[in-house]
Backbone bond lengths (Angstrom), bond angles and torsions (degrees), N, CA, C in turn:
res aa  C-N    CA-C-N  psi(-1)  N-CA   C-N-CA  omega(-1)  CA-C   N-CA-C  phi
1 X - - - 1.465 - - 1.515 108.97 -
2 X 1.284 115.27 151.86 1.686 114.58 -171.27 1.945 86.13 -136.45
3 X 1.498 110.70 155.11 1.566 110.78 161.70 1.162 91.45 -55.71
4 X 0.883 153.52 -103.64 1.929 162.32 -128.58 1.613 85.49 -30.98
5 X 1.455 136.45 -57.42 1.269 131.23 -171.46 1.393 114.80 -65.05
6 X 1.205 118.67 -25.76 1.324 135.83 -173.14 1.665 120.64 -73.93
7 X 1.389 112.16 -56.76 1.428 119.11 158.48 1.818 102.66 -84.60
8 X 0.730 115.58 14.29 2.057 92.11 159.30 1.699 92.93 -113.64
9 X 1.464 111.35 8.85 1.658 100.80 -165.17 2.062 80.74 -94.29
10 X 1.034 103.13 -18.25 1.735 107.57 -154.66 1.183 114.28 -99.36
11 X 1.306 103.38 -34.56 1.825 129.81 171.79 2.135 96.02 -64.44
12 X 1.210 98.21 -29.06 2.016 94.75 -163.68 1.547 97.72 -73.42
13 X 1.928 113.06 -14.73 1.317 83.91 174.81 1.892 124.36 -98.12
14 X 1.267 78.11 8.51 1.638 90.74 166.08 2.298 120.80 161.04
15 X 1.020 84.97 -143.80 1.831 67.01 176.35 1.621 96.75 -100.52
16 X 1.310 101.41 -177.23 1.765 110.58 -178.44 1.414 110.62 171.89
17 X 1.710 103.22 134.10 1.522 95.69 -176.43 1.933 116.94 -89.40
18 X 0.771 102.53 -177.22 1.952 109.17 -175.81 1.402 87.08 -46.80
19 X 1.309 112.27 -68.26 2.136 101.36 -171.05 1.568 121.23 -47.87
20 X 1.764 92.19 -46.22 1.654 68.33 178.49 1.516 121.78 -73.85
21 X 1.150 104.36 -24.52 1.906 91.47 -173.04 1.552 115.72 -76.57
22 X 1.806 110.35 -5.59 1.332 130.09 -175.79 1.575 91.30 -64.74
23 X 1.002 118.42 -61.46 1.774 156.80 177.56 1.607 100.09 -32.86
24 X 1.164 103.13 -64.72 1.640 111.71 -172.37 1.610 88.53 -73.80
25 X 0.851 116.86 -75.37 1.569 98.33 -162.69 1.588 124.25 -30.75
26 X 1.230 109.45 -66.14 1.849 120.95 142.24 1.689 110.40 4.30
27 X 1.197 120.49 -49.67 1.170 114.63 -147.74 1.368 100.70 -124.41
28 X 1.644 137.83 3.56 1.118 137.45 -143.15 1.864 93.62 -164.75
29 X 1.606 78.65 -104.11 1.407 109.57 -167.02 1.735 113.12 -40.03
30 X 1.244 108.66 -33.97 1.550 115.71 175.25 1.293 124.53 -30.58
31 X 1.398 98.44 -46.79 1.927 110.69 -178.24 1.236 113.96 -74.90
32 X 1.400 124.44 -1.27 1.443 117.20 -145.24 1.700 70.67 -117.52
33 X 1.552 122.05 -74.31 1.431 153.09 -158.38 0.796 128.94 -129.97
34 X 1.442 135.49 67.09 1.694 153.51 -160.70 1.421 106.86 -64.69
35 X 1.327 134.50 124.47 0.810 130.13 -149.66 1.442 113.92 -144.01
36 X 1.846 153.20 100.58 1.111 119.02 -159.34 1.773 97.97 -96.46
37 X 1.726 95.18 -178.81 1.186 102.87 177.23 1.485 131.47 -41.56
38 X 1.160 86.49 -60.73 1.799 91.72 176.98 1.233 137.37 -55.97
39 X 1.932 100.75 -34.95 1.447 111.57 159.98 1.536 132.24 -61.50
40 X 1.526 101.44 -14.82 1.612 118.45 165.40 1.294 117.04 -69.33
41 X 1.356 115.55 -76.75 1.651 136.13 157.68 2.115 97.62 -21.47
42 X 0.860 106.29 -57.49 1.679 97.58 -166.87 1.799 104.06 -82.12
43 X 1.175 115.18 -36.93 1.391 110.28 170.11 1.725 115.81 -68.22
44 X 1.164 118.82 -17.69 1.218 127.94 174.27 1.593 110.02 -64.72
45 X 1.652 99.08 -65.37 1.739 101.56 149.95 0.836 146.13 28.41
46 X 1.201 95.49 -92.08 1.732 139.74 -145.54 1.641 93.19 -104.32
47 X 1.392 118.58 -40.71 1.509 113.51 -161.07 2.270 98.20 -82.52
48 X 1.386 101.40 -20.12 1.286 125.68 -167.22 1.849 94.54 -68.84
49 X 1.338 100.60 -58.44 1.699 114.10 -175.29 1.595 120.61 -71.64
50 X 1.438 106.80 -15.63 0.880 130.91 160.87 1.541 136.34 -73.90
51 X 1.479 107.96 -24.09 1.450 126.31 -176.93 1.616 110.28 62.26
52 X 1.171 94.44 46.98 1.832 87.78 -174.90 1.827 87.15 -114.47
53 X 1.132 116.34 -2.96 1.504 123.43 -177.95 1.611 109.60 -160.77
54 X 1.419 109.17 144.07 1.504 122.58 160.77 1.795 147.10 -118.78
55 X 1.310 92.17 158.58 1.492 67.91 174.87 1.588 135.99 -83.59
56 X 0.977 121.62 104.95 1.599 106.08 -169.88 1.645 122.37 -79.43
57 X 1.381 100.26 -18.96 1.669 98.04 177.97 1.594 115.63 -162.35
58 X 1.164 108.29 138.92 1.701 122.87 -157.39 1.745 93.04 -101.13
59 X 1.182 118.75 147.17 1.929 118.88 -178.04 1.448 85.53 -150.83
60 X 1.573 105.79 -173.06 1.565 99.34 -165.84 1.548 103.08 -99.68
61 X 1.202 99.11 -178.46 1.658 117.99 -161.10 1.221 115.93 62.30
62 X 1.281 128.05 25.98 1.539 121.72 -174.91 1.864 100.32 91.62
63 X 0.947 135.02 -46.50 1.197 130.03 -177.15 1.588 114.79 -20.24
64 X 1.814 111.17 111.83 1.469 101.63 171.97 1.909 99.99 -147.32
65 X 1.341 76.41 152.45 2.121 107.91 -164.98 1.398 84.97 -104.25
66 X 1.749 92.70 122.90 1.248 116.38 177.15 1.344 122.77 -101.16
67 X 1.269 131.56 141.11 1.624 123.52 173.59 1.612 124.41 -110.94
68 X 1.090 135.95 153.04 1.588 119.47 166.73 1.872 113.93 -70.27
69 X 1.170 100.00 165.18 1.850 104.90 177.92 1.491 88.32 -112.96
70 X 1.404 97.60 168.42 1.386 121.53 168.63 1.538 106.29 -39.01
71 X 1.159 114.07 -63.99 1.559 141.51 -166.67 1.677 105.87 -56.88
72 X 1.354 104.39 -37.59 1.271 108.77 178.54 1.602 128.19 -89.57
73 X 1.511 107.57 -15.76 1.379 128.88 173.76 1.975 89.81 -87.16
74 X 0.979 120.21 -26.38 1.948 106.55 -174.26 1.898 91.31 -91.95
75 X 0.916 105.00 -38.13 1.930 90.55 169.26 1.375 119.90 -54.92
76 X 1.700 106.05 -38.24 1.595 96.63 -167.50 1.267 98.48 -100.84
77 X 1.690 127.00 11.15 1.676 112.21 152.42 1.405 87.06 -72.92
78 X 1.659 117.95 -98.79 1.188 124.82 -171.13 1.606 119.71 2.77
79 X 1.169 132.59 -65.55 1.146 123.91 151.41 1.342 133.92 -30.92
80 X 1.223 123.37 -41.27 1.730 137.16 -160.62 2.308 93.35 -86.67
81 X 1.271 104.07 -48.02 1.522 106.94 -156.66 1.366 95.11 -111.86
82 X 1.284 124.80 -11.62 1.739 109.41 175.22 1.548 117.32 -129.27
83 X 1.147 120.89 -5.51 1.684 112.54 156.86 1.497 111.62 -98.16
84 X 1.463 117.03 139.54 1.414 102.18 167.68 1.566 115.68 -97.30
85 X 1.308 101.20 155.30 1.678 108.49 -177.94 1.180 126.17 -55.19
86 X 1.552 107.23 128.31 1.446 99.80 174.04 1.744 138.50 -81.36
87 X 1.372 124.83 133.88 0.988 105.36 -150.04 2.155 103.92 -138.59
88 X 1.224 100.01 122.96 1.739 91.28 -162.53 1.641 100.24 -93.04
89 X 0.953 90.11 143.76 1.866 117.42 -175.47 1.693 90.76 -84.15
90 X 1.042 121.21 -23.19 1.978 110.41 -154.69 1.885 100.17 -90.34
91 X 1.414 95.41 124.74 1.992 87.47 -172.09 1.757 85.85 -114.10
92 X 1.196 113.87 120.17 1.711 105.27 151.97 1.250 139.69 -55.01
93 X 1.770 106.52 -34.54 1.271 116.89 177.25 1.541 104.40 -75.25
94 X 1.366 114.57 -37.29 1.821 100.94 170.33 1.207 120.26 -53.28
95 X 1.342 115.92 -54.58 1.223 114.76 -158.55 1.756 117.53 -62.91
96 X 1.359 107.54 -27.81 1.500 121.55 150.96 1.484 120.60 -37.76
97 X 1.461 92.94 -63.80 1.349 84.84 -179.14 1.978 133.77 -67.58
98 X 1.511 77.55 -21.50 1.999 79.40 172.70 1.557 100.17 -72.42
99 X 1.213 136.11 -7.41 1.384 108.92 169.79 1.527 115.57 -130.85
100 X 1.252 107.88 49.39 1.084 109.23 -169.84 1.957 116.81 -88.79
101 X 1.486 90.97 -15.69 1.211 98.01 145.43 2.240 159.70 -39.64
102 X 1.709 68.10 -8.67 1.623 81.51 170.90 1.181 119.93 -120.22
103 X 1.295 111.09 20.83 1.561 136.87 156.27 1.500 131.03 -90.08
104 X 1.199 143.72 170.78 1.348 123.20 173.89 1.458 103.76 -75.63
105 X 1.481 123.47 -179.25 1.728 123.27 161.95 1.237 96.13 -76.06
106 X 1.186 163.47 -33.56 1.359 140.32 -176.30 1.534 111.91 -67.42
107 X 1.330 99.41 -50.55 1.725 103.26 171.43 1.606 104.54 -41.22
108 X 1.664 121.67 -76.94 0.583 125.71 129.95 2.121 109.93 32.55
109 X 1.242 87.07 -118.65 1.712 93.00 -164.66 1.538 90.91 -71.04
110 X 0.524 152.70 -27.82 1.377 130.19 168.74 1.695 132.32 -61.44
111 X 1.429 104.46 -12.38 1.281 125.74 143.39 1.655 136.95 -76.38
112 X 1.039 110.13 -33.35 1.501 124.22 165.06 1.542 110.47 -77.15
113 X 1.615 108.61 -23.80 1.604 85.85 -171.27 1.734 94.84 -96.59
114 X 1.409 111.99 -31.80 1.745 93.91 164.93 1.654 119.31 -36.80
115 X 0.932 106.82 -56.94 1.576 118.60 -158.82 2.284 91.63 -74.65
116 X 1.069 118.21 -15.41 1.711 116.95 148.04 1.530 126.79 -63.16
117 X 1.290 96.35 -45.95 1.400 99.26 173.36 1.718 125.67 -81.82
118 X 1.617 94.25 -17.06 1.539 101.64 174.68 1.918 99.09 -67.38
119 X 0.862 110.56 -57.60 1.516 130.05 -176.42 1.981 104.66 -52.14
120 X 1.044 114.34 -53.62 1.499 117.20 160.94 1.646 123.38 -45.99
121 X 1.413 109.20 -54.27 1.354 127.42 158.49 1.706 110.78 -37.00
122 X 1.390 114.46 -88.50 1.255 119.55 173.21 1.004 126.64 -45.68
123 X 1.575 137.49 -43.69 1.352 129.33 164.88 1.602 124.76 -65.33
124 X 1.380 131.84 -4.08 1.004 162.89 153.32 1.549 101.81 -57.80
125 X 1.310 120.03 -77.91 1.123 140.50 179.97 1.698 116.07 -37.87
126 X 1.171 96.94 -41.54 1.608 119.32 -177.14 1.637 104.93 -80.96
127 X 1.468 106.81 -31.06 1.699 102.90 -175.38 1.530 95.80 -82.23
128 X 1.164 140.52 -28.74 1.096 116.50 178.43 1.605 126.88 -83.90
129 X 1.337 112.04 -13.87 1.137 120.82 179.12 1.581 81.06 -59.57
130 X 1.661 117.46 -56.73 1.731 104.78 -165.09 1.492 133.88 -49.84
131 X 1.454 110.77 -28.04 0.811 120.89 162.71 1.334 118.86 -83.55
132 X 1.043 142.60 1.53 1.792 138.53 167.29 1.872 97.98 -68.51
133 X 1.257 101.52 -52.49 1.713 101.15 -165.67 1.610 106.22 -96.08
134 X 1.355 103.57 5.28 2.019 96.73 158.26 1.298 115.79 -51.99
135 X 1.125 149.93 106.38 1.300 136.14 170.86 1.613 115.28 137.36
136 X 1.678 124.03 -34.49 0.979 142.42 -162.54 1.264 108.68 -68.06
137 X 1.994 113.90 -22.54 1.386 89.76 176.45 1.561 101.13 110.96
138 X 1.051 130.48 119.03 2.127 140.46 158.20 0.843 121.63 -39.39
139 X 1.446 142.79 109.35 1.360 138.22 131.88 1.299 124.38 -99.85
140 X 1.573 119.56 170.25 1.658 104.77 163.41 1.714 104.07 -44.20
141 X 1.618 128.78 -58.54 1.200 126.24 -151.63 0.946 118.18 -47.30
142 X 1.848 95.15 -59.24 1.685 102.60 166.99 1.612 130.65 -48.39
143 X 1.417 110.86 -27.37 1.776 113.37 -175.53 1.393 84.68 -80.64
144 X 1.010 141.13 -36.30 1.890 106.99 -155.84 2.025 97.68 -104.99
145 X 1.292 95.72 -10.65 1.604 93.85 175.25 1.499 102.78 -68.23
146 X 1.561 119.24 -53.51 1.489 124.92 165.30 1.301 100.70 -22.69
147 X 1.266 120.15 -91.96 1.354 144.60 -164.36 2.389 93.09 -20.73
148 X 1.261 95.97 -73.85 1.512 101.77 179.95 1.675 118.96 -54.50
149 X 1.264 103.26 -16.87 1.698 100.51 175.49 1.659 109.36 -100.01
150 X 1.059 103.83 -32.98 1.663 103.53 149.23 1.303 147.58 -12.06
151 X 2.055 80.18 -70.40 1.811 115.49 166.84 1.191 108.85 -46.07
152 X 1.945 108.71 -48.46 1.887 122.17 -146.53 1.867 90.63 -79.10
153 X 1.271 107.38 -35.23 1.846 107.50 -172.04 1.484 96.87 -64.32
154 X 1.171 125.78 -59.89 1.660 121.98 -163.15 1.141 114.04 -69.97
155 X 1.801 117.88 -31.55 1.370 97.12 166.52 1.648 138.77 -82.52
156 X 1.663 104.03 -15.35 1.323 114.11 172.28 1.461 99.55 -64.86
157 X 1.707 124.88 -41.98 0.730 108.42 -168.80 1.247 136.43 -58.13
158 X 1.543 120.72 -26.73 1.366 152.89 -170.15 1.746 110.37 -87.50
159 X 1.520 104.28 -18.83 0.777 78.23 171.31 2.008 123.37 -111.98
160 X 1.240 75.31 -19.65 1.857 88.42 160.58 1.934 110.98 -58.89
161 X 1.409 110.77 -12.82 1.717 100.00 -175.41 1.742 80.55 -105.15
162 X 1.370 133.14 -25.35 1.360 103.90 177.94 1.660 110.52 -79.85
163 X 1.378 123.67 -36.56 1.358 101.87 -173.58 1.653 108.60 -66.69
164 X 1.182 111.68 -18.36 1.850 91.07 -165.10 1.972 89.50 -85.71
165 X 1.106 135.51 -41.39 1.287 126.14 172.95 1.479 113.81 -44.82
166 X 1.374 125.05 -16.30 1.449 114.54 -169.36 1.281 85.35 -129.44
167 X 1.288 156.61 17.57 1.429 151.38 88.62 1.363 115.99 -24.81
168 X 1.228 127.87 -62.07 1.258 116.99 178.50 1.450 123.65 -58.52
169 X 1.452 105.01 -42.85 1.452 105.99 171.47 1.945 130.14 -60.37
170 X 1.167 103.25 -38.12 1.459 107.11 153.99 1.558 115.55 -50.70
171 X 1.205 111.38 -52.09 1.118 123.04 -155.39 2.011 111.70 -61.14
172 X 1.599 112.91 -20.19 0.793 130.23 176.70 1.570 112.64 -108.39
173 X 1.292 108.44 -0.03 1.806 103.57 163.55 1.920 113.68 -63.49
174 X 1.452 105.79 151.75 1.337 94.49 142.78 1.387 136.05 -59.71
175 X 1.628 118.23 157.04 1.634 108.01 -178.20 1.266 119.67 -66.30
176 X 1.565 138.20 39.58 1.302 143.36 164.15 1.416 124.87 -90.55
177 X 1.370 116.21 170.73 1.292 103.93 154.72 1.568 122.21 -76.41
178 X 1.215 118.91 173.41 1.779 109.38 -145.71 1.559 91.37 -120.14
179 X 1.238 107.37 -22.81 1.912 118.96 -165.01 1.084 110.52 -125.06
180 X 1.256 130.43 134.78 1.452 110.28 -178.76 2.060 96.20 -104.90
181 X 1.222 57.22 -173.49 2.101 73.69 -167.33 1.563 106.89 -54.74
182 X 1.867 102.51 -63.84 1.130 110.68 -160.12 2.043 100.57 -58.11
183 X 1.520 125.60 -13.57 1.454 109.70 -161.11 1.855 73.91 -92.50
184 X 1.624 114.87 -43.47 1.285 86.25 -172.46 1.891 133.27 -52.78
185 X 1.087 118.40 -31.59 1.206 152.06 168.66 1.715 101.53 -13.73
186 X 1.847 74.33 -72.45 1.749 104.52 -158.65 1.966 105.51 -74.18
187 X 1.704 90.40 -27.83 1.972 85.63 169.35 1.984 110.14 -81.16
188 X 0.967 97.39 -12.94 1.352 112.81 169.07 1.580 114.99 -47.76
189 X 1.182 96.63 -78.17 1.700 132.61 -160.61 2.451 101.32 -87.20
190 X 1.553 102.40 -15.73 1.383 86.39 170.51 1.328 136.71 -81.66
191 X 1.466 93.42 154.26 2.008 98.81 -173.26 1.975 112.37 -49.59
192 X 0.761 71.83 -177.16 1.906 74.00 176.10 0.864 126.17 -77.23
193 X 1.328 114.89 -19.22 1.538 113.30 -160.47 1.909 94.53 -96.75
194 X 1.397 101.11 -41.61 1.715 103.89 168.42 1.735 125.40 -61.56
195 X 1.195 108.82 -23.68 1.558 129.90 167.98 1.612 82.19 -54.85
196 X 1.211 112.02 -90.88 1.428 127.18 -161.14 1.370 111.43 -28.04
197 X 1.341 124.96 -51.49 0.900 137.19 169.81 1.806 131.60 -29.16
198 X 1.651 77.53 -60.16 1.724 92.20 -168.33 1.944 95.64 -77.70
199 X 1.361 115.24 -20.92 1.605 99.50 -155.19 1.652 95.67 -62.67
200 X 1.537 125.50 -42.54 1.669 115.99 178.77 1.382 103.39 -15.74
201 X 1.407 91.75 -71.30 2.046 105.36 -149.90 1.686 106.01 -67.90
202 X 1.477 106.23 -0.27 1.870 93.41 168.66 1.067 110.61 -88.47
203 X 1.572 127.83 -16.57 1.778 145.90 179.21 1.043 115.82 -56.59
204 X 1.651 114.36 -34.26 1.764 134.36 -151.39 2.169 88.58 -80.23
């Protein structure tokens, strides 16, 4: 996903000037594709010089309401049904955690339970967005925007019940390290099919 897809996705449900879609994003789009002002204002631009959008109406102070073009409604199909999404495999916060072992267990859980409360925070964050647009009324936009804030609740949610479960479980180790090197080593360095293997028994 790029902003450029984002405001021609927002513009398709009708015209809108820089504030309002500044506005909607604010209240929506943020979680998905954070976006600052300026990077709006210049993608607006660009999509303008481009003819993938127009201006339909001038107000004072410069104020102008933008619309999509033909051209710009067949990009943001084209986009939607013929690229597939990109999607990154690389987690920082995982990779922390596979070695978190060379820390004490308090270090340790005291890292897992931040990253609970990060997850508490955000899913929080997400319920109120739900409740801002209770009331506003059905559209397509609104049904499939639902649909994506949905996604953002279940996965914060999931992941605020995995960090405090693997908080707790530290939390009941002795004060040692729990792994030693040489097994880490060898989960390190195994084929795939032995990876595969071992991930069950870290679930248990």
């Amino acid at each position: 996903m790029s902003l450029r897809h984002a405001l021609l996705g927002l513009l398709s449900a009708g015209p809108a000037s820089g504030y309002d879609l500044l506005k909607t994003f604010e209240i929506s789009l943020a979680n998905v594709w954070p976006a600052t002002q300026s990077q709006l204002y210049s993608e607006l631009t660009r999509l303008d010089r481009e003819g993938l959008i127009e201006v339909a109406a001038e107000g004072p102070r410069g104020r102008k309401e933008y619309r999509i073009t033909g051209e710009g409604l067949a990009e943001l199909r084209h986009w939607l049904v013929e690229e597939p999404p990109t999607q990154s495999r690389r987690s920082d916060m995982l990779l922390r955690v596979f070695f978190l072992d060379t820390v004490t267990p308090d270090q340790a859980h005291g890292y897992l339970e931040r990253l609970a409360v990060q997850a508490r925070k955000e899913h929080a964050a997400l319920r109120g967005v739900r409740e801002q647009i209770i009331g506003q009324g059905e559209d397509a936009l609104r049904l499939y925007g639902d649909l994506a804030l949905e996604w953002g609740l279940r996965l914060t949610a999931a992941q605020r019940d995995w960090a405090e479960w693997a908080a707790a479980r530290i939390a009941a180790l002795p004060h040692q390290s729990t792994v030693p090197t040489e097994t880490l080593t060898e989960t390190l360095t195994a084929p795939a099919e032995t990876a595969e293997a071992i991930e069950p028994a870290a679930a248990e």
